[in-house]
py3Dmol code that shows the C-alpha trace and the ligand (Angstrom):
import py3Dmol

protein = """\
ATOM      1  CA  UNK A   1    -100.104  15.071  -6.015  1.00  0.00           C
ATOM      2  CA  UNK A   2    -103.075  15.836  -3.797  1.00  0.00           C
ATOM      3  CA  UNK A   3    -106.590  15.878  -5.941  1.00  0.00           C
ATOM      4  CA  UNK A   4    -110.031  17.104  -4.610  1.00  0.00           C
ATOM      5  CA  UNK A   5    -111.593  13.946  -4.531  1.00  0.00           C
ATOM      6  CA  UNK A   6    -115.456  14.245  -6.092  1.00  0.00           C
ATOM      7  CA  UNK A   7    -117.977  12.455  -4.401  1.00  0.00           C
ATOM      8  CA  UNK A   8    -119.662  10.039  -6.083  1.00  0.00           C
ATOM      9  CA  UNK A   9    -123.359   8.273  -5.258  1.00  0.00           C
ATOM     10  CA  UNK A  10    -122.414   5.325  -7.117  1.00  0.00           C
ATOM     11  CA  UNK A  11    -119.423   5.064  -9.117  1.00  0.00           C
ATOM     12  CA  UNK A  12    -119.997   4.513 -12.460  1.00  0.00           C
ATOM     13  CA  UNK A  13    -117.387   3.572 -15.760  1.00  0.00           C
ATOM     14  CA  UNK A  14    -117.961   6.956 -16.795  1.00  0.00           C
ATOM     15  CA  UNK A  15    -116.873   8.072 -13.328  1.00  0.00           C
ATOM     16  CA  UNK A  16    -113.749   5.997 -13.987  1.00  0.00           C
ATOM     17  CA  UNK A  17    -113.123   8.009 -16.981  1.00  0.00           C
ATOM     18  CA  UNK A  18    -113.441  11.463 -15.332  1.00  0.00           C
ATOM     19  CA  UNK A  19    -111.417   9.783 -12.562  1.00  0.00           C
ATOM     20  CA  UNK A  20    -108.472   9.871 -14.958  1.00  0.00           C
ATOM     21  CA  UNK A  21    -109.041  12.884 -16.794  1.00  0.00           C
ATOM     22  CA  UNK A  22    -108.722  14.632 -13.062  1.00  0.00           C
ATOM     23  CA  UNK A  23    -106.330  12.725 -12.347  1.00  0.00           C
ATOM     24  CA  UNK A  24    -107.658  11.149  -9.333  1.00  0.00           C
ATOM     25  CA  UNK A  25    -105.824   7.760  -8.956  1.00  0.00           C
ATOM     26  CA  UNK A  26    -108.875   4.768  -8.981  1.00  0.00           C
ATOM     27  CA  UNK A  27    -108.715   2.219  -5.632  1.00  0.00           C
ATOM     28  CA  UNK A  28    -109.849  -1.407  -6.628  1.00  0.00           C
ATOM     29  CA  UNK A  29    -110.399  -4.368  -4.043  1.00  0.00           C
ATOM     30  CA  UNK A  30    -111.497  -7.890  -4.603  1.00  0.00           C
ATOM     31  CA  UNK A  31    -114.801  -9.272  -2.698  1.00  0.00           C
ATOM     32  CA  UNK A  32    -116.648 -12.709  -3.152  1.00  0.00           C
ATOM     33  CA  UNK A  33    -118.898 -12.161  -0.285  1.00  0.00           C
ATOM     34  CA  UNK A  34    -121.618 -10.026   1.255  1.00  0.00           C
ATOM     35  CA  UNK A  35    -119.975  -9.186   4.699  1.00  0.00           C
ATOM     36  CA  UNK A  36    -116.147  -8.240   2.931  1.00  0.00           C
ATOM     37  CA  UNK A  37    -118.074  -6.612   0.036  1.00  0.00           C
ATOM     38  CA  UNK A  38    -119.768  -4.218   2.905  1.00  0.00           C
ATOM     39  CA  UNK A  39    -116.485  -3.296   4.478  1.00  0.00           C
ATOM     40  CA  UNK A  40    -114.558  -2.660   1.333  1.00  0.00           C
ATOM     41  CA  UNK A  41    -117.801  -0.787  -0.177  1.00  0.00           C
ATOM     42  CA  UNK A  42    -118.005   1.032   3.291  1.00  0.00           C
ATOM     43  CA  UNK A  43    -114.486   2.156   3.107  1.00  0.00           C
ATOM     44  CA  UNK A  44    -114.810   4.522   0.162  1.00  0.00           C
ATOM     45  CA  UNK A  45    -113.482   1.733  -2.599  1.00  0.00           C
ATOM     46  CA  UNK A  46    -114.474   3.256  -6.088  1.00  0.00           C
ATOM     47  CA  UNK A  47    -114.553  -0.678  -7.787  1.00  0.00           C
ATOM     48  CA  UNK A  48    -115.157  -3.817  -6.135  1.00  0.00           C
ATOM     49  CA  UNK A  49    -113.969  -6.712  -8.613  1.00  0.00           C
ATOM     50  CA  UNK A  50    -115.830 -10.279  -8.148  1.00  0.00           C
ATOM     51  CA  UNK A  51    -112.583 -11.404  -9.203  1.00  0.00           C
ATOM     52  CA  UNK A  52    -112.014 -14.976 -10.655  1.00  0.00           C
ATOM     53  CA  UNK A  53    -109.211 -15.342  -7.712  1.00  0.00           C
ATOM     54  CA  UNK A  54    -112.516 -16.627  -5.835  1.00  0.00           C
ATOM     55  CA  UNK A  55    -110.878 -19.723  -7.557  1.00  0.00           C
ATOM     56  CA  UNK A  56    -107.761 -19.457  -4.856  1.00  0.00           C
ATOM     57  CA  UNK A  57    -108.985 -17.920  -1.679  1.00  0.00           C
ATOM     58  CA  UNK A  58    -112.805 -18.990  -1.362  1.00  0.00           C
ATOM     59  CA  UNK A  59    -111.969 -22.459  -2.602  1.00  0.00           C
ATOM     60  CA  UNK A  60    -108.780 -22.993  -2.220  1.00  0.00           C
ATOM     61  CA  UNK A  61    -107.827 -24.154  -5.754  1.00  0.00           C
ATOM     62  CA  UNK A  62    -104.445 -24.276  -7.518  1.00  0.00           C
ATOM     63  CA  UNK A  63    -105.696 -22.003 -10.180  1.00  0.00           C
ATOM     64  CA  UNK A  64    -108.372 -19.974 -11.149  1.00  0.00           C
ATOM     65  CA  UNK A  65    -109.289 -22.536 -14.008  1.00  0.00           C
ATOM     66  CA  UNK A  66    -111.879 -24.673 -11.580  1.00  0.00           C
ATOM     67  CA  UNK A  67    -114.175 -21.839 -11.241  1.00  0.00           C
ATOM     68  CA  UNK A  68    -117.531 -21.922 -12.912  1.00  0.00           C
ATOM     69  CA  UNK A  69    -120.417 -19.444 -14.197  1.00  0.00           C
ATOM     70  CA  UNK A  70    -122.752 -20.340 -11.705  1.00  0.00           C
ATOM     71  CA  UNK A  71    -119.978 -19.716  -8.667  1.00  0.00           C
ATOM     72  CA  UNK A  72    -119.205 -16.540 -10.388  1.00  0.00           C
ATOM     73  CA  UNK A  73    -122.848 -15.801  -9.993  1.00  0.00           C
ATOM     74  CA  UNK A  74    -123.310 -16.558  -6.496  1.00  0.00           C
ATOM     75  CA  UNK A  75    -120.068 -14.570  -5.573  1.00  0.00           C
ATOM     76  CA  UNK A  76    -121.336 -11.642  -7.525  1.00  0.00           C
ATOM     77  CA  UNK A  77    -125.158 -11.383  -6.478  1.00  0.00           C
ATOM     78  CA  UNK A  78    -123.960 -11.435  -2.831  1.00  0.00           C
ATOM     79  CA  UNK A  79    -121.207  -8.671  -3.535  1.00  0.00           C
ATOM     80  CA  UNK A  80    -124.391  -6.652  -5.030  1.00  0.00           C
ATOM     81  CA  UNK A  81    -126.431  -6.544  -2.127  1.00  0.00           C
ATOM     82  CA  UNK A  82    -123.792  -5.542  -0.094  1.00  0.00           C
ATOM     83  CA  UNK A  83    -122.217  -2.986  -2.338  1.00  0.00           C
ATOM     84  CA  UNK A  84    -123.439   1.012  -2.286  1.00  0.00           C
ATOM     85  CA  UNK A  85    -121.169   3.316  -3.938  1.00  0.00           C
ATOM     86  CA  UNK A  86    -118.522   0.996  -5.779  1.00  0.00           C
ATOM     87  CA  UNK A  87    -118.788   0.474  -9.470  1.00  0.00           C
ATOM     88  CA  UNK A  88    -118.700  -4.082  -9.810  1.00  0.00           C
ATOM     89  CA  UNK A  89    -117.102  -5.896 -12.084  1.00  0.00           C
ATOM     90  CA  UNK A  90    -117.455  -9.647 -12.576  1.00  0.00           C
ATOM     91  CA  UNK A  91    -114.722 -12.277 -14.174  1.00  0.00           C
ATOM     92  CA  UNK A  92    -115.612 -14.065 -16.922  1.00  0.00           C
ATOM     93  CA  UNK A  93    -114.513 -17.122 -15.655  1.00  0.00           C
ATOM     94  CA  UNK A  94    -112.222 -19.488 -17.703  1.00  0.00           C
ATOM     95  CA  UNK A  95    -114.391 -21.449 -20.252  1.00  0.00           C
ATOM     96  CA  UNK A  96    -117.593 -19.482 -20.252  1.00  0.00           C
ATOM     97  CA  UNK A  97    -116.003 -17.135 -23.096  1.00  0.00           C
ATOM     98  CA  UNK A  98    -112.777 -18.307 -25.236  1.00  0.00           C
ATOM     99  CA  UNK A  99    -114.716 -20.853 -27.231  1.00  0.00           C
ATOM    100  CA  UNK A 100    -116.726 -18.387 -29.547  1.00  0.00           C
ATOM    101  CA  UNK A 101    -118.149 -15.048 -29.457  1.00  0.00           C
ATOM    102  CA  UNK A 102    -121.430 -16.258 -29.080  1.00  0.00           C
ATOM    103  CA  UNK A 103    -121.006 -18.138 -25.732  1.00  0.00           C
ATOM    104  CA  UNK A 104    -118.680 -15.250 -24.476  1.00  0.00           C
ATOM    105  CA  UNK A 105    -121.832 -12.836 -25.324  1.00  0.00           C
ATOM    106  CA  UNK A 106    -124.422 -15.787 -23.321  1.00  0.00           C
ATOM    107  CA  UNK A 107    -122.097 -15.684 -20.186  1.00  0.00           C
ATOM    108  CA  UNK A 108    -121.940 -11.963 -20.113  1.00  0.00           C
ATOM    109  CA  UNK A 109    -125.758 -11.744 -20.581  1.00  0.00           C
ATOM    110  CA  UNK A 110    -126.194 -14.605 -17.678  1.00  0.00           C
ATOM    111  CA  UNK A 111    -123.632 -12.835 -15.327  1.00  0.00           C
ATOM    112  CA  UNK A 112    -125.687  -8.769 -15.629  1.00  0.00           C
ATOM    113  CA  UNK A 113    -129.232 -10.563 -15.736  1.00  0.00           C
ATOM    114  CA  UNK A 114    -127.933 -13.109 -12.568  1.00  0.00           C
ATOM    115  CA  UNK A 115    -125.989 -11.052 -10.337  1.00  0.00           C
ATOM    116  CA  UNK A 116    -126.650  -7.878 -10.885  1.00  0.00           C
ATOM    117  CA  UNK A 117    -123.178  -6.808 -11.404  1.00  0.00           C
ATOM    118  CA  UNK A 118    -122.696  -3.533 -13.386  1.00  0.00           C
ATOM    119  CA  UNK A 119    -119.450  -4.984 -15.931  1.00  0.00           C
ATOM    120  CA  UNK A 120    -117.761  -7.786 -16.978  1.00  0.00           C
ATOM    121  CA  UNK A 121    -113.927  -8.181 -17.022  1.00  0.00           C
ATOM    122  CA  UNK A 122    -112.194 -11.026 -19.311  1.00  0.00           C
ATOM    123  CA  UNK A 123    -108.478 -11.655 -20.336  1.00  0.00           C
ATOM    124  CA  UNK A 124    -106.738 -11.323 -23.229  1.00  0.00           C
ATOM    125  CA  UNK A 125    -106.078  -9.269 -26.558  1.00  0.00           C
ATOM    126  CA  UNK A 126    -106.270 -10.261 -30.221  1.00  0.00           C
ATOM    127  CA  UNK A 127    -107.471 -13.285 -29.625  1.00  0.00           C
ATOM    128  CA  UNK A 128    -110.740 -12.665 -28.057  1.00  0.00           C
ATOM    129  CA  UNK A 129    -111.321  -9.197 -30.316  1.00  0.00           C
ATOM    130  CA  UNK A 130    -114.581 -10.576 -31.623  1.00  0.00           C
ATOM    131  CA  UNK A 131    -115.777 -11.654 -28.311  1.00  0.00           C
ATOM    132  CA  UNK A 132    -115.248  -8.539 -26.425  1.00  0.00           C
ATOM    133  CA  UNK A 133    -116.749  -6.501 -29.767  1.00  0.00           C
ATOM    134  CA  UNK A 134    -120.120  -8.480 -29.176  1.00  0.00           C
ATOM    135  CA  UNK A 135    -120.500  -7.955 -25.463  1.00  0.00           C
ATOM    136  CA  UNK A 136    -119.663  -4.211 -25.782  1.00  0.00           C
ATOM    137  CA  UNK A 137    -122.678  -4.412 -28.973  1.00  0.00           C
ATOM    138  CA  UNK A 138    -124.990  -5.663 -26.009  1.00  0.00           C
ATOM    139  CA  UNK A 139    -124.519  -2.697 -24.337  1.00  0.00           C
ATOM    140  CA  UNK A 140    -122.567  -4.761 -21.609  1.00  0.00           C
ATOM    141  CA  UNK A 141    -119.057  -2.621 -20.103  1.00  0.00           C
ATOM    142  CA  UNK A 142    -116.151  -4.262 -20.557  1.00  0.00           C
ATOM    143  CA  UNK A 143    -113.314  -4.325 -18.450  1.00  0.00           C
ATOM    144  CA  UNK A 144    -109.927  -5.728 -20.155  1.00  0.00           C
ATOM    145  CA  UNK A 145    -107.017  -7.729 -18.343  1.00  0.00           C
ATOM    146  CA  UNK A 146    -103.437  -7.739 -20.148  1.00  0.00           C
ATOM    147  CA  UNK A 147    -100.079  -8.710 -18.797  1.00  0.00           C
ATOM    148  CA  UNK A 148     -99.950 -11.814 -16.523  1.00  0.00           C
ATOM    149  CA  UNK A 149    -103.516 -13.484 -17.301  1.00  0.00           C
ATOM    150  CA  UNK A 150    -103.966 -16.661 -14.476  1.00  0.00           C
ATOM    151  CA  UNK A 151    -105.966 -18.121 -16.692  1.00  0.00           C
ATOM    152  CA  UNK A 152    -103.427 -18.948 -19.482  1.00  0.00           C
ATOM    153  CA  UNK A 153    -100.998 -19.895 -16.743  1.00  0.00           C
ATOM    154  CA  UNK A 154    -100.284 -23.433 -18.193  1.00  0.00           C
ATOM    155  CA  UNK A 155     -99.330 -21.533 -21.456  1.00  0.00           C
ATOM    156  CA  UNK A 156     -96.923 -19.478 -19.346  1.00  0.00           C
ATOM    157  CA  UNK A 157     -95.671 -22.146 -16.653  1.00  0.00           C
ATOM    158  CA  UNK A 158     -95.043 -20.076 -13.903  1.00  0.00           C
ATOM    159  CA  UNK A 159     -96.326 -16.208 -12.119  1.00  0.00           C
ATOM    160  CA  UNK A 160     -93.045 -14.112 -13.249  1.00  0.00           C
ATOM    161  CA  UNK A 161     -93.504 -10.438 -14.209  1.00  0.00           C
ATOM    162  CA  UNK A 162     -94.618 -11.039 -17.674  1.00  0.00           C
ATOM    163  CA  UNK A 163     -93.814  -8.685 -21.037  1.00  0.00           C
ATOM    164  CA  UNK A 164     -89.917  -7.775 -20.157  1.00  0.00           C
ATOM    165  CA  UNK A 165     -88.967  -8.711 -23.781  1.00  0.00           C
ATOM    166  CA  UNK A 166     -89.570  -6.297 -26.191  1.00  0.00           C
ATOM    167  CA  UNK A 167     -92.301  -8.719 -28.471  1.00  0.00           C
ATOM    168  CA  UNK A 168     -94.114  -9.290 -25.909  1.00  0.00           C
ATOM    169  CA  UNK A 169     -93.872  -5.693 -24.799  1.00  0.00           C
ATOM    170  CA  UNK A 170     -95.147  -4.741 -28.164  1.00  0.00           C
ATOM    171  CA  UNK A 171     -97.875  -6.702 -28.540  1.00  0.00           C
ATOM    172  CA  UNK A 172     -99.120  -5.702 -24.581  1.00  0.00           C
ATOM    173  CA  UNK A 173     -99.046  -2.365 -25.794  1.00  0.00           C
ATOM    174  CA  UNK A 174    -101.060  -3.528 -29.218  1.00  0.00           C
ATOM    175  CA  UNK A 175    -103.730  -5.783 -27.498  1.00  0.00           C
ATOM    176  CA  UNK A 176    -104.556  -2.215 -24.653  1.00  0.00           C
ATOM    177  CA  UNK A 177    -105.055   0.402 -27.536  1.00  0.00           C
ATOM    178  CA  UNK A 178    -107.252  -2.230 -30.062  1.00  0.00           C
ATOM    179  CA  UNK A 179    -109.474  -2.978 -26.109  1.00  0.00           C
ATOM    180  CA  UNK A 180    -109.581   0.896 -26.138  1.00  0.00           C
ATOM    181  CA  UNK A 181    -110.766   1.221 -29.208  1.00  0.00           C
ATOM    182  CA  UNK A 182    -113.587  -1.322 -29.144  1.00  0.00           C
ATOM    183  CA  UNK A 183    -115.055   0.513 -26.191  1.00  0.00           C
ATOM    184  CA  UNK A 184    -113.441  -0.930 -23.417  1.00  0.00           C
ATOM    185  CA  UNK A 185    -113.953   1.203 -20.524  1.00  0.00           C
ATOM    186  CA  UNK A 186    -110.673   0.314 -18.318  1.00  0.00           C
ATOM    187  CA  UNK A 187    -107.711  -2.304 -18.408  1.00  0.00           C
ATOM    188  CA  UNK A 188    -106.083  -4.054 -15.870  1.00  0.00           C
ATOM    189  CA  UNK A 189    -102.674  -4.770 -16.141  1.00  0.00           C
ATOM    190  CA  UNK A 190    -100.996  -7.749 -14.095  1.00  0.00           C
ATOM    191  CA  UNK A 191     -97.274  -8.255 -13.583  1.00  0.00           C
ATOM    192  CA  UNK A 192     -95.492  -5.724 -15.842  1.00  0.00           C
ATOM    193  CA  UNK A 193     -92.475  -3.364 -15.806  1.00  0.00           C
ATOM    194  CA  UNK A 194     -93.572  -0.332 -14.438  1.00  0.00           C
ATOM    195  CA  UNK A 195     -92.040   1.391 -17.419  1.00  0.00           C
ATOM    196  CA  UNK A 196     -94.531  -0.427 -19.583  1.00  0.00           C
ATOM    197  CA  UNK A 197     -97.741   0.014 -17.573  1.00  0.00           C
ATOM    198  CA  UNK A 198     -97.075   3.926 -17.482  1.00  0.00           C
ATOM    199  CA  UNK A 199     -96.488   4.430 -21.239  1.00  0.00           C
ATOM    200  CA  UNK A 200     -99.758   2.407 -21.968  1.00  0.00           C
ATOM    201  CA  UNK A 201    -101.525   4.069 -19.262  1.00  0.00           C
ATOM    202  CA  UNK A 202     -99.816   7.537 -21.173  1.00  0.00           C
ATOM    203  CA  UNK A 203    -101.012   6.527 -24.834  1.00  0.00           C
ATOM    204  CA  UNK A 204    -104.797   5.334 -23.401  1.00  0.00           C
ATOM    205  CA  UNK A 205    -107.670   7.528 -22.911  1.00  0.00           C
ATOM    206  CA  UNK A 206    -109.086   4.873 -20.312  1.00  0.00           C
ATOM    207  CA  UNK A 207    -107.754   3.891 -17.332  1.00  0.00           C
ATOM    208  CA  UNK A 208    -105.293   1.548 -16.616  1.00  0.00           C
ATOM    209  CA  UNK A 209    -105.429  -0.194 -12.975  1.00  0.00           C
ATOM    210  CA  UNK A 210    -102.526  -2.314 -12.042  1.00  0.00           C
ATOM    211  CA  UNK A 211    -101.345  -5.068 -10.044  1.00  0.00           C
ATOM    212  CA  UNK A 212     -97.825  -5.299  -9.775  1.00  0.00           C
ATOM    213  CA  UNK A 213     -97.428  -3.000 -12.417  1.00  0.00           C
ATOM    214  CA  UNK A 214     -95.868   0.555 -10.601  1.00  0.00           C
ATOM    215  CA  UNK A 215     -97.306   3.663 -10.000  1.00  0.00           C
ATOM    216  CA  UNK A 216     -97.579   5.308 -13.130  1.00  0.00           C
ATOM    217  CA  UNK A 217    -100.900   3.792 -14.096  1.00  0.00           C
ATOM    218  CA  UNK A 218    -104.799   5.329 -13.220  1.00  0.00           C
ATOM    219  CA  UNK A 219    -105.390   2.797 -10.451  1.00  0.00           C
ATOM    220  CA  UNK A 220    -104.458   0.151  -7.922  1.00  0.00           C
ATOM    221  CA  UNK A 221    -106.096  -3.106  -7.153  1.00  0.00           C
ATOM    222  CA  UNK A 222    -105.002  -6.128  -4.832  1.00  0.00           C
ATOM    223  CA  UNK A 223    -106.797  -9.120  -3.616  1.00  0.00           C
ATOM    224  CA  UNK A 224    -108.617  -7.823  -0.535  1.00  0.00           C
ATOM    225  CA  UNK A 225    -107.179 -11.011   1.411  1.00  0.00           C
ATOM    226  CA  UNK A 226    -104.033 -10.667   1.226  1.00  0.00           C
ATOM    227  CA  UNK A 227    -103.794  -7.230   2.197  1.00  0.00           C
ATOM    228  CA  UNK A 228    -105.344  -7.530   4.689  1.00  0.00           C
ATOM    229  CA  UNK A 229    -103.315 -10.371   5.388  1.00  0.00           C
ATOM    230  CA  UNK A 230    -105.955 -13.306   6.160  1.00  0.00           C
ATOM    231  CA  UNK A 231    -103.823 -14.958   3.545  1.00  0.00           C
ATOM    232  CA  UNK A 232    -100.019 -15.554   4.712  1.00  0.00           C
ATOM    233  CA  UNK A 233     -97.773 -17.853   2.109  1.00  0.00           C
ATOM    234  CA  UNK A 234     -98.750 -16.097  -0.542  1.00  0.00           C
ATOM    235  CA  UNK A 235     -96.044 -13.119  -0.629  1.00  0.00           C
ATOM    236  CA  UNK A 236     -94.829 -11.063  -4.255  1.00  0.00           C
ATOM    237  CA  UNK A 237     -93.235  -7.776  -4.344  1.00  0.00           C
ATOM    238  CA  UNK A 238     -95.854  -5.660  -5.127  1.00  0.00           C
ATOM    239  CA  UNK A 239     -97.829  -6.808  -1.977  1.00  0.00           C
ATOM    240  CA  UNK A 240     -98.618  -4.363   0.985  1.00  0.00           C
ATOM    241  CA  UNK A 241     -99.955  -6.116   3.749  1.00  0.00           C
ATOM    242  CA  UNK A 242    -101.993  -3.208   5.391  1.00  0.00           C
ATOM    243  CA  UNK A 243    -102.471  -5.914   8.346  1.00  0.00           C
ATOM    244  CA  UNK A 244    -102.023  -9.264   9.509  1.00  0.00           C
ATOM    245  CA  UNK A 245    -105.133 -10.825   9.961  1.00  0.00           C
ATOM    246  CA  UNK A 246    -103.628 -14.266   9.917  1.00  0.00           C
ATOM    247  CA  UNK A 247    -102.136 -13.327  12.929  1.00  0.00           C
ATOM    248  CA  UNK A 248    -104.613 -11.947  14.816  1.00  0.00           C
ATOM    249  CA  UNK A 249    -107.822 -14.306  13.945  1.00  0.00           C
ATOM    250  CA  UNK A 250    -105.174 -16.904  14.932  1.00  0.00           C
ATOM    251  CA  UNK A 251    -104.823 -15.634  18.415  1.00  0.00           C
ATOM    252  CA  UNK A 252    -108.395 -14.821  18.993  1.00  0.00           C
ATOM    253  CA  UNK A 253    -109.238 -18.598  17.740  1.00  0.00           C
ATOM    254  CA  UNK A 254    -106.770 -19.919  20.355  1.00  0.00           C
ATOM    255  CA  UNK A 255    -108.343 -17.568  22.934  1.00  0.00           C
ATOM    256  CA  UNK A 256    -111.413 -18.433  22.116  1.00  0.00           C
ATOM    257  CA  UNK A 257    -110.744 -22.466  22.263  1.00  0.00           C
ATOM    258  CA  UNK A 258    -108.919 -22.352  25.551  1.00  0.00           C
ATOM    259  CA  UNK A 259    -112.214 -20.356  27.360  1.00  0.00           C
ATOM    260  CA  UNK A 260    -114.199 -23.302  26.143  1.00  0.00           C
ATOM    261  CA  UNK A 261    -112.106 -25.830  27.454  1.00  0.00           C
ATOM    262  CA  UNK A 262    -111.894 -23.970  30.711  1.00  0.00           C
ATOM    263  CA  UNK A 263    -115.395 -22.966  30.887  1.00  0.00           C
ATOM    264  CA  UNK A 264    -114.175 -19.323  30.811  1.00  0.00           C
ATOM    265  CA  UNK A 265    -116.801 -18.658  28.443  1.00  0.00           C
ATOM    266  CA  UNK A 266    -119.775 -17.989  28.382  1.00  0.00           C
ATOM    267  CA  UNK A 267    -119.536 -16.484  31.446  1.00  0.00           C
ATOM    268  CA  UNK A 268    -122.498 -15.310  33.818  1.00  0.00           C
ATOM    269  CA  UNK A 269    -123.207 -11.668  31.760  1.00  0.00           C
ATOM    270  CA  UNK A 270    -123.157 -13.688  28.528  1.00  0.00           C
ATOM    271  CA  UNK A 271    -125.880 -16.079  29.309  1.00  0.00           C
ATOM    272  CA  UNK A 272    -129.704 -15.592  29.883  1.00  0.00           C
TER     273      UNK A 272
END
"""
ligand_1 = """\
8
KIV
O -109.272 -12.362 -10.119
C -108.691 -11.374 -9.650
O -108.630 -11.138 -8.437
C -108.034 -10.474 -10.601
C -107.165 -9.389 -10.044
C -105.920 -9.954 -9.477
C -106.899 -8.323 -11.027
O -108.201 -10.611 -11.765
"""
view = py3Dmol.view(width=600, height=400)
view.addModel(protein, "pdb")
view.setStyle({"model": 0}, {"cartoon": {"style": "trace"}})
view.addModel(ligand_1, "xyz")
view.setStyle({"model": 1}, {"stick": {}})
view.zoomTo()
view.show()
């Protein structure tokens, strides 16, 4: 379906809303840094996500678990210089909230008043109710994350599609309408049936932006690195690669090493 697309000065969550009552699908990227944060802003993005993947890709950890508050922060305040239009939403990373409400309501605080970011986005359903009920009090938007949550991968063990079983399903479906309820402005939903991610999307007022999760939600969002494809081994299903970045830094590297060694560059219009 083709949608008049409204222009927006600066998206905001409310924009998100009116996104999906027009049903104008939502575009989400990932950015830690100022100079990706430009490109993705510049390219019409409605929501940049500091995302807690920053873990993986800037630093090359395992997991997202290593992450800290103050990384967070330095991700996010350079994303907000760089960023125009796009609506951002910072990670809570893992640690800075599941302990109590209290320190999940400090982090938030530290994260808007540090960065400059415009929401905060934390996993989880149930069990962090009381947290996500005090941030939202603050008068901080919160973004919820359902489905395959990285940080609870040791609980899981592995990165398979998660909520095929019908408990699991239920409770998924649980867990999005109680974030709707406590104000949550949108949901992300990681690693699901398809099936599942467009009946919750159908039963929420808010949107619902997925990751591996089909095409019957509100939104899309990937990890700006790997579809672009600067990152290469790391290859699920729901993937695209819009390029191959890999490839091509690779070959301008080499280039670029073999005019050193053969004094090819600089050469005499690139010197003063
Ligand atoms: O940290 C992240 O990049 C995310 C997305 C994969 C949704 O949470």
């Amino acid at each position: 379906m083709s949608v008049a697309k409204k222009e927006y000065k600066r998206v905001t969550v409310k924009s998100l809303v009116d996104m999906k009552k027009n049903g104008e699908k939502i575009s989400m990227l990932t950015s830690y840094d100022y100079t990706m944060a430009k490109i993705v802003d510049g390219a019409g993005t409605d929501v940049i996500l500091v995302g807690d993947s920053a873990s993986n890709v800037m630093a090359g950890h395992e997991t997202t678990l290593p992450i800290t508050l103050d990384q967070m922060i330095y991700h996010a305040s350079s994303v907000v210089r760089a960023a125009k239009r796009a609506l951002i939403v910072v990670d809570l990373p893992f640690g800075s909230y599941q302990s109590d409400p209290k320190e999940a309501l400090h982090s938030s605080i530290k994260i808007m008043k540090q960065s400059g970011g415009h929401a905060i986005k934390l996993e989880g359903g149930k069990e962090i109710k009381e947290s996500v009920k005090r941030i939202l009090n603050a008068g901080i938007p919160v973004m919820g994350h359902l489905g395959l949550t990285p940080q609870s991968i040791y609980k899981f063990g592995t990165y398979t599609v998660r909520a095929k079983e019908e408990e699991e399903a239920e409770k998924l479906k649980k867990d999005a309408l109680m974030l709707e309820r406590l104000g949550c402005f949108a949901l992300v939903l990681e690693k699901v049936p398809a099936k599942l991610a467009q009946e919750v999307a159908e039963s929420l007022t808010i949107p619902v932006i997925g990751i591996g999760a089909g095409s019957g939600v509100d939104g899309q969002v990937l990890v700006t690195h790997d579809m672009v494809g600067m990152t290469h081994e790391f290859n699920p299903r729901f993937l695209r690669r819009y390029m191959n970045l890999y490839e091509e830094m690779t070959e301008a590297i080499s280039q670029y090493c073999k005019d050193v060694k053969t004094v090819d560059f600089p050469n005499q219009e690139e010197q003063y």
